[in-house]
C-alpha positions as CSV (number, residue, x, y, z in Angstrom):
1,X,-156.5,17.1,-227.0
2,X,-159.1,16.4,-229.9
3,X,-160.7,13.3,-230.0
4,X,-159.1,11.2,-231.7
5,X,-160.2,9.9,-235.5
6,X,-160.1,5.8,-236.2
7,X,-160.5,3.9,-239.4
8,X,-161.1,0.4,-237.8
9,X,-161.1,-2.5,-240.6
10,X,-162.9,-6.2,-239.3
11,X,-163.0,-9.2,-241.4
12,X,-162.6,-12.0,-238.5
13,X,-165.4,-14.1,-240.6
14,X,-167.7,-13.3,-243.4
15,X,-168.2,-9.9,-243.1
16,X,-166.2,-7.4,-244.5
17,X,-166.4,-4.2,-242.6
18,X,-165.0,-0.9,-241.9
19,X,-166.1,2.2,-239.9
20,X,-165.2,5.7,-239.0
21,X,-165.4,6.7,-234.8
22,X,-164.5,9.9,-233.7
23,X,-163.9,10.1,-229.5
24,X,-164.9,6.3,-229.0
25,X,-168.3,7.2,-229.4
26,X,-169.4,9.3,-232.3
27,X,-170.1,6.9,-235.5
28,X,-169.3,8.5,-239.0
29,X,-170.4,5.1,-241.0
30,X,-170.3,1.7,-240.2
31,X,-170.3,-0.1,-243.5
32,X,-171.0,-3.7,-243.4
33,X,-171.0,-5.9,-247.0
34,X,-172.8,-9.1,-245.9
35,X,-171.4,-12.7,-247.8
36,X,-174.3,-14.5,-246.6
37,X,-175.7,-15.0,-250.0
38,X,-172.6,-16.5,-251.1
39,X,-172.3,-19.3,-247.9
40,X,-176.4,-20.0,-248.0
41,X,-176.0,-22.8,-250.4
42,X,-173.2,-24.5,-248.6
43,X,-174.9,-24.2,-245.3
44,X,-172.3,-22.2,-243.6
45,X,-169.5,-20.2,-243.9
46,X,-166.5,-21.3,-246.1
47,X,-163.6,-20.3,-245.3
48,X,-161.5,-20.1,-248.5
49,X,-164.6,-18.5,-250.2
50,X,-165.1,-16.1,-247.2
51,X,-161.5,-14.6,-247.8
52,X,-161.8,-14.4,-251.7
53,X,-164.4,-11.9,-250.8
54,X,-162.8,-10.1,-248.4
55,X,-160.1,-9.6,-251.3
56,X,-163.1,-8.5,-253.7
57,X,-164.5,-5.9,-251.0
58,X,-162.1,-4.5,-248.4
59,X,-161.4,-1.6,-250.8
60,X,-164.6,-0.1,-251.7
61,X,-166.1,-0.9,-248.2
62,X,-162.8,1.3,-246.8
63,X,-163.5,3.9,-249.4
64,X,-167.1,4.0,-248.6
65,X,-166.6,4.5,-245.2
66,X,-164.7,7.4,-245.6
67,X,-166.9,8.8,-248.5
68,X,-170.0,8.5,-245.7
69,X,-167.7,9.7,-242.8
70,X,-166.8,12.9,-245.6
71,X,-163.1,12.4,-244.4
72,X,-159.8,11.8,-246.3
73,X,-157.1,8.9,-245.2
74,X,-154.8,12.1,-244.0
75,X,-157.2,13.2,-241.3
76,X,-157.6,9.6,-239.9
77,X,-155.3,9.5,-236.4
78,X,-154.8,5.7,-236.4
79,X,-156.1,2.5,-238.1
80,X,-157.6,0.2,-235.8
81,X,-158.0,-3.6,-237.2
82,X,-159.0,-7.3,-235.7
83,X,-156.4,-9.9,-235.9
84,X,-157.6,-12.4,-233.9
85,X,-159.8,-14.4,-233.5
86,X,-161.1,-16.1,-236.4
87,X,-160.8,-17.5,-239.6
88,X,-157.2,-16.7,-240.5
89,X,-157.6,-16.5,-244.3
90,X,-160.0,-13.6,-243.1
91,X,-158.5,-12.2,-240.8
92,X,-155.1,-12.1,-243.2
93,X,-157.0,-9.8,-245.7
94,X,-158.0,-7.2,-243.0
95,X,-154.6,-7.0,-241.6
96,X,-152.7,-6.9,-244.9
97,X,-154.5,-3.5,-245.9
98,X,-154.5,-2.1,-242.2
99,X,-150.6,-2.3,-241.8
100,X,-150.0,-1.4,-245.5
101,X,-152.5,1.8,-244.6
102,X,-150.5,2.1,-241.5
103,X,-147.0,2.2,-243.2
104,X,-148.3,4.5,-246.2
105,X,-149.8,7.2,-243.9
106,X,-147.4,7.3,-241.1
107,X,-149.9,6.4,-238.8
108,X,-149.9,4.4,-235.4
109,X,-151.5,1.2,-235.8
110,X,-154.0,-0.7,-232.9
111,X,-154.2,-4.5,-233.0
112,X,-157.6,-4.9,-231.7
113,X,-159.1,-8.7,-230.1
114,X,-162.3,-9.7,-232.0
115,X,-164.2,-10.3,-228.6
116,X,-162.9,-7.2,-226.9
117,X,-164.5,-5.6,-229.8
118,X,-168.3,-7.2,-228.8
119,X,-167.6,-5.7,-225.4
120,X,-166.5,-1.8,-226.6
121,X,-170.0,-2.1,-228.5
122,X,-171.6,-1.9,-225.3
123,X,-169.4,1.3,-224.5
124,X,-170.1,2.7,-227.8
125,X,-173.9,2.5,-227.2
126,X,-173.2,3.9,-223.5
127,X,-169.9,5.0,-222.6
128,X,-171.1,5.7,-219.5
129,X,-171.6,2.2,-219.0
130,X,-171.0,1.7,-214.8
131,X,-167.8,-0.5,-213.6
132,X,-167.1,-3.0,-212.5
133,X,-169.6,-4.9,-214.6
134,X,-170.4,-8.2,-215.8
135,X,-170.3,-8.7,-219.4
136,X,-171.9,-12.1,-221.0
137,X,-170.0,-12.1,-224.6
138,X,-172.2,-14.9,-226.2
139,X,-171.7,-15.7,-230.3
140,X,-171.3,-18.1,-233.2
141,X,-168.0,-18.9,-231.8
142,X,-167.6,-18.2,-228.6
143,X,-169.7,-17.6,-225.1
144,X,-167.6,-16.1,-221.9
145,X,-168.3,-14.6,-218.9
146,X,-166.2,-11.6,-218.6
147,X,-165.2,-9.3,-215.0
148,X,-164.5,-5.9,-216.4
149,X,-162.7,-4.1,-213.5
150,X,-161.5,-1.3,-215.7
151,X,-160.4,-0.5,-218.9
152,X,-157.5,-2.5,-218.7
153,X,-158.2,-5.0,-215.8
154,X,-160.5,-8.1,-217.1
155,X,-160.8,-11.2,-216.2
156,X,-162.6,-14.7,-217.7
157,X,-164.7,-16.0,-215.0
158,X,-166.7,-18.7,-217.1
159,X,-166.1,-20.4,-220.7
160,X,-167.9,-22.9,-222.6
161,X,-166.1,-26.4,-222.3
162,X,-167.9,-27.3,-226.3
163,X,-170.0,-25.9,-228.2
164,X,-170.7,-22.2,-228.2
165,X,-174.1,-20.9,-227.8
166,X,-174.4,-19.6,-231.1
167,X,-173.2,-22.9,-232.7
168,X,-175.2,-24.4,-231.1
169,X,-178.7,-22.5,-232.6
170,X,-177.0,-22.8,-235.9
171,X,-176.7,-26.8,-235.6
172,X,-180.3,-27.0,-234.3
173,X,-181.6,-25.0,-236.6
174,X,-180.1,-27.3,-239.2
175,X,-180.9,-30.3,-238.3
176,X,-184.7,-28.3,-238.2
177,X,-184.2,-27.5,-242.1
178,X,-183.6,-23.6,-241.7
179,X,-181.7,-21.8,-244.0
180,X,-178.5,-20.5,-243.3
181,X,-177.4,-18.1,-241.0
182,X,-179.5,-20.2,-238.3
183,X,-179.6,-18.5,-235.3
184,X,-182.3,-15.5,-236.6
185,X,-184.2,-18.7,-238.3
186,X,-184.6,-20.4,-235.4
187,X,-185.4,-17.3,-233.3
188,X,-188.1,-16.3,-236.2
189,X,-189.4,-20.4,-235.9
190,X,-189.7,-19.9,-231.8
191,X,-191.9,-17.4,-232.0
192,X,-194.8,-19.1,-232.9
193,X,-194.0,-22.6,-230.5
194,X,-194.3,-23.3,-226.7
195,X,-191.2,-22.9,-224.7
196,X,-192.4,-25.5,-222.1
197,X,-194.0,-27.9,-225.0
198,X,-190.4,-30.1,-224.4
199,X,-188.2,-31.1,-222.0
200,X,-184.4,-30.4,-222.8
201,X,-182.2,-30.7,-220.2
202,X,-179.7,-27.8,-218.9
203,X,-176.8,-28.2,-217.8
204,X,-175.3,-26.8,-215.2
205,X,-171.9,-28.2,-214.4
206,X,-170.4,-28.5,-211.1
207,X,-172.1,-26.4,-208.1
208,X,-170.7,-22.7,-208.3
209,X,-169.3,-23.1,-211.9
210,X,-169.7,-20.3,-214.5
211,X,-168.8,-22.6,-216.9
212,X,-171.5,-23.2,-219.7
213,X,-171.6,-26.4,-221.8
214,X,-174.1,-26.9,-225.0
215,X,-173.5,-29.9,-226.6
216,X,-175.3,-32.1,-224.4
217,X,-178.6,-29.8,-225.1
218,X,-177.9,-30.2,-228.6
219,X,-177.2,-33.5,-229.2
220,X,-180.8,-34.3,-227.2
221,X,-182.5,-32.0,-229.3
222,X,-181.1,-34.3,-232.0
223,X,-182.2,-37.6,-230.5
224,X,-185.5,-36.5,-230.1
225,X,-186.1,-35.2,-233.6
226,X,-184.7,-38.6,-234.7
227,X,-186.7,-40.8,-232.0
228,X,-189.7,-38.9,-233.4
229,X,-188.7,-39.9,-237.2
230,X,-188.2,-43.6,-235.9
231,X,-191.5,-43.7,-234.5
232,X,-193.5,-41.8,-236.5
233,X,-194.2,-39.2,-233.5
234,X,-195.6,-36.0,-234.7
235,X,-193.1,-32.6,-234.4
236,X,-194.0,-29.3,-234.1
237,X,-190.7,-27.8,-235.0
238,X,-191.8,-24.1,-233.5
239,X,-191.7,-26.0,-230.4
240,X,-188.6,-27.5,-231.0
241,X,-187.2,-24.6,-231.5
242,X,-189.1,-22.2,-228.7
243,X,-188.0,-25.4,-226.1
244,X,-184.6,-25.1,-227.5
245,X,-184.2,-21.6,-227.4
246,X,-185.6,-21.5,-223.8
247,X,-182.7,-24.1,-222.6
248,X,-180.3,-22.1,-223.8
249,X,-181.1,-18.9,-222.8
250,X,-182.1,-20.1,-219.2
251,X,-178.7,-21.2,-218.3
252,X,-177.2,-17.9,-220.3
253,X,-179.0,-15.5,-218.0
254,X,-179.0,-17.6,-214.9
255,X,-175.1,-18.0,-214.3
256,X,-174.7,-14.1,-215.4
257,X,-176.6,-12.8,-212.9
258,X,-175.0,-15.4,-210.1
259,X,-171.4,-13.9,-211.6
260,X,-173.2,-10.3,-210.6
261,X,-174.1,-11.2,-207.6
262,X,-170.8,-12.7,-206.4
263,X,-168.9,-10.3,-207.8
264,X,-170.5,-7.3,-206.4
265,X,-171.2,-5.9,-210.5
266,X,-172.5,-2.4,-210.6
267,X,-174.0,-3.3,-213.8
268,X,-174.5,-6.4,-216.9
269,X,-173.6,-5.9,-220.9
270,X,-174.8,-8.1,-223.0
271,X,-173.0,-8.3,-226.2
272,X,-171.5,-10.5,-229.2
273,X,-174.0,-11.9,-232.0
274,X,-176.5,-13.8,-230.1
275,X,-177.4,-10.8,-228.4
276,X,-179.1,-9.4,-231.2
277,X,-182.0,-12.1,-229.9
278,X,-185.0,-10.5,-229.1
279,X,-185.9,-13.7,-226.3
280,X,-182.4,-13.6,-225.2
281,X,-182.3,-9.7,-224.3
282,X,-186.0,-9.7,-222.9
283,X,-185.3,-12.8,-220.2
284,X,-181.6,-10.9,-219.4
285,X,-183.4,-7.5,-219.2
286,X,-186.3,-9.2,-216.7
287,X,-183.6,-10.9,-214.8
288,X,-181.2,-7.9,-213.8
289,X,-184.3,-5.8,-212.6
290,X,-185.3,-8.2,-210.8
291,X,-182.1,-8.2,-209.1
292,X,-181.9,-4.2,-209.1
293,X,-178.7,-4.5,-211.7
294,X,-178.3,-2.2,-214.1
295,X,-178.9,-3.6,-217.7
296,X,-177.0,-2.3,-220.8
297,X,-177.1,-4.1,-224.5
298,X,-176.1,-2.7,-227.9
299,X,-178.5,-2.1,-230.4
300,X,-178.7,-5.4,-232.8
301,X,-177.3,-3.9,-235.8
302,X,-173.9,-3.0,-233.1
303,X,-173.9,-6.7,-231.4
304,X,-173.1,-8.9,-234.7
305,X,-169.9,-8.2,-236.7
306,X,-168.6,-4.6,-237.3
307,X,-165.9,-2.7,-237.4
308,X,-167.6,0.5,-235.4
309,X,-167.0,-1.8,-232.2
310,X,-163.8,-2.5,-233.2
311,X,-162.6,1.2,-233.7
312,X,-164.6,1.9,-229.8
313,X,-162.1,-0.6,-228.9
314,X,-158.9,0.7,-230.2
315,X,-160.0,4.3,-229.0
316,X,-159.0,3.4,-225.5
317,X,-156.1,1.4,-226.4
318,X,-155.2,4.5,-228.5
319,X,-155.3,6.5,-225.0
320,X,-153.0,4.7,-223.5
321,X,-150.5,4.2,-226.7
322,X,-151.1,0.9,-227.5
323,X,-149.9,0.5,-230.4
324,X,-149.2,-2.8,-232.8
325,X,-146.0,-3.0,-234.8
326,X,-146.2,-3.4,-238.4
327,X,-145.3,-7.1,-238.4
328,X,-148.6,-8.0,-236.4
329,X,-149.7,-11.1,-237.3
330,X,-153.2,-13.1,-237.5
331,X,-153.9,-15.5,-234.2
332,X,-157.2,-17.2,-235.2
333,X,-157.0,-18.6,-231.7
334,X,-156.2,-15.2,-229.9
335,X,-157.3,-15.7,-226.4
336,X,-158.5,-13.0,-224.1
337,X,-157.2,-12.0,-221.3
C-alpha cells in the first residue's frame, strides 16, 4: 500500500497552519502564518481577534501548502484537522474548511487531539522513537506526563493542578516587562542572570506524585519583585528570570525521569512548546544520560504549533481507519486519554 498523503489543518490558537506529510514522516511544507504581531499590543492572545485571522488566512496558507508540497486537493488521501483543545472560535475555523474539504473531495476525514499532535512531532522527527516511553508534553496551556505503551495505549500519569508551565513563563515574564509571547523573552533574559542568585521554592506535591503545580512559584516570584519595589531593594531581572527558569525546569525534568524510572521507559520525548527551550532541553538531555535513557526532542521549529505534527498524528489513526464523521465538533476542553 502507498503511503498515505495528509493535508492536516491546525488553528487550536493563534496560528494558522497547514502541512503536507507523506508516510507519517516525509514533510512536503509545513506553513505556519504567525498572528503574534497582531496580539503583542494586547499582551496576549485574543481570542475573537485570533479567529478573525484564522478566517483571513486558512485559505492561502492551505493553498500554499499544496503549492510547496507541488500536489493538487485530488491526490491528498485524507484531511487531518485539530478540534480540540483550544480556543473554540479557532478551532471552529479549522474544522469548518476541513469537513467542507472532506465532503467536497470524497475523502475520509481524521479528528486529531491538539496534544496528541505535540507527541507525533516527536515520531515525526524519529519514528523510530523506542516504546514504551515517557513523554513530558509541557506548553502554554498545558503540562502532562504521558505513558505511551503503544500507538493506541496511553495513559496520564501526572497533570498540573494550576497553572501550566508555559503560563506560567508568560506571567513572569510580564510582570518582568517582556514583550509578548513571554516564554522566548524570558528564556533570551535568563541567559545573561545566575540561576542560584534567588531562592524560589519548588514544589513537589505529595511523596511519589507526578503531579506538577506552578502557581505557588509564580505567585513568589511576584512577591519578591513587589517586596523589592516596597523596599527599594535592587533587582536584577536576568536573575529573576534565570532563578525562575531554573525552578521550573528542575521539577519538569526531575519527576520525568522518576516516571521513567518507575515505569520501566525504554526512552523520554520531550515535546509541546516549552520544549523549544534551549535550558529546558539541555537539563532533560543531561538528566536521561545520566540515567542511561534514551533522549528524543523535536527540532524547535516542530515542538510549538503546526500542523506537520498534526498530519504525523492522523497518519497512524489513518492506519487503523479512524476516521471522524462530518458533524465533528470543536471541544476546547478535549481531554486525553
Amino acid at each position: 500500500m502507498e503511503p498515505a498523503t495528509i493535508l492536516a489543518i491546525e488553528t487550536s490558537c493563534d496560528e494558522t497552519a497547514a502541512a503536507v506529510v507523506i508516510g507519517g514522516r516525509e514533510i512536503r511544507s509545513n506553513i505556519v502564518a504567525s498572528q503574534i504581531a497582531s496580539h503583542r499590543r494586547f499582551g496576549g492572545v485574543v481570542p475573537e481577534v485570533a479567529s478573525r485571522h484564522h478566517m483571513e488566512n486558512i485559505v492561502p496558507v492551505v493553498a500554499e501548502a499544496l503549492e510547496v508540497a507541488g500536489l493538487s486537493f485530488y491526490e491528498l488521501d485524507a484531511v487531518a484537522v485539530t478540534y480540540g483543545p483550544g480556543l473554540v472560535g479557532a478551532l471552529l475555523v479549522g474544522l469548518a474548511y476541513a469537513k467542507s474539504l472532506a465532503y467536497a473531495l470524497d475523502k475520509p476525514l481524521i479528528g486529531v487531539h491538539h496534544l496528541l499532535g505535540h507527541i507525533y512531532a516527536g515520531f515525526l522527527q524519529y519514528p523510530e522513537l523506542p516504546l514504551p516511553a515517557v513523554c513530558l508534553v509541557v506548553s502554554g496551556g498545558h503540562t502532562n506526563l504521558v505513558y505511551l505503551e503503544s500507538h493506541t495505549r496511553r495513559r496520564i500519569l501526572g497533570s498540573t493542578r494550576d497553572d501550566a508551565a508555559g503560563e506560567a513563563f508568560d506571567k513572569v515574564a510580564r510582570v518582568l516587562g517582556l514583550p509578548y509571547p513571554g516564554g522566548p523573552e524570558l528564556e533570551k533574559l535568563a541567559r545573561e542572570g545566575d540561576p542560584r542568585a534567588v531562592s524560589f521554592p519548588r514544589a513537589w506535591l505529595e511523596e511519589g506524585s507526578l503531579d506538577f503545580s506552578f502557581s505557588g512559584l509564580k505567585s513568589a516570584v511576584i512577591n519578591y519583585l513587589h517586596h523589592a519595589q516596597q523596599t527599594g531593594a535592587e533587582v536584577n531581572p536576568a536573575d529573576v528570570a534565570a532563578s525562575f527558569q531554573a525552578a521550573v525546569v528542575e521539577v519538569l525534568v526531575t519527576k520525568t525521569i522518576q516516571a521513567a524510572r518507575r515505569f520501566n521507559a525504554c526512552s523520554i520525548l520531550l515535546a509541546g512548546g516549552v520544549a523549544a527551550n534551549g535550558f529546558l532541553r539541555r537539563e532533560m538531555a543531561a538528566a536521561a544520560r545520566e540515567a542511561a535513557l534514551p533522549f528524543f526532542c523535536p527540532e524547535p521549529r516542530l515542538c510549538t504549533d503546526n500542523a506537520a505534527m498534526i498530519a504525523c498524528a492522523a497518519y497512524y489513526q489513518y492506519l487503523r481507519r479512524d476516521f471522524a464523521p462530518l458533524d465533528l465538533n470543536a471541544i476546547p476542553d478535549l481531554p486525553l486519554y
